[in-house]
C-alpha angles and dihedrals in degrees: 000000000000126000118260109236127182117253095210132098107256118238132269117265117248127241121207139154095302085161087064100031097058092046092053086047089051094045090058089050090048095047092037085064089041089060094042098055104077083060090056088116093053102037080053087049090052101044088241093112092129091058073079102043087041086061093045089046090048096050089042088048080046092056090051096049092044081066102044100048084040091053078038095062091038094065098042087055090047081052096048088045099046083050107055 
């Protein structure tokens, strides 16, 4: 029995404002452990202390990937210029 593949092009992928879109992603890390820390004592009490950790790696991780999108579209701009 074979594999059924689709016989069509597949789309181009779309470009947006990543730059914008990943530091909104990594605000909303950054303000969901903000919330979550007044309720240190209770997430400790229930065993769900990394909820809070999760939130901080995700808004570190956020930070990371802010330079490098950012490093990303500079050097697409440098390509577009040098070409045309």
């Amino acid at each position: 029995m074979t594999k059924w593949t689709p016989r069509h092009e597949a789309p181009e992928p779309l470009e947006g404002n990543v730059v914008a879109t990943i530091t909104g992603g990594t605000i909303v890390w950054f303000v969901l452990f903000l919330v979550q820390l007044p309720f240190y004592g209770w997430f400790d009490d229930h065993d769900h202390l990394w909820w809070l950790w999760t939130c901080l790696a995700g808004g570190g991780l956020g930070l990371i990937g802010i330079w490098y999108v950012r490093k990303r579209d500079a050097a697409i701009r440098r390509a577009q210029a040098a070409d045309g």
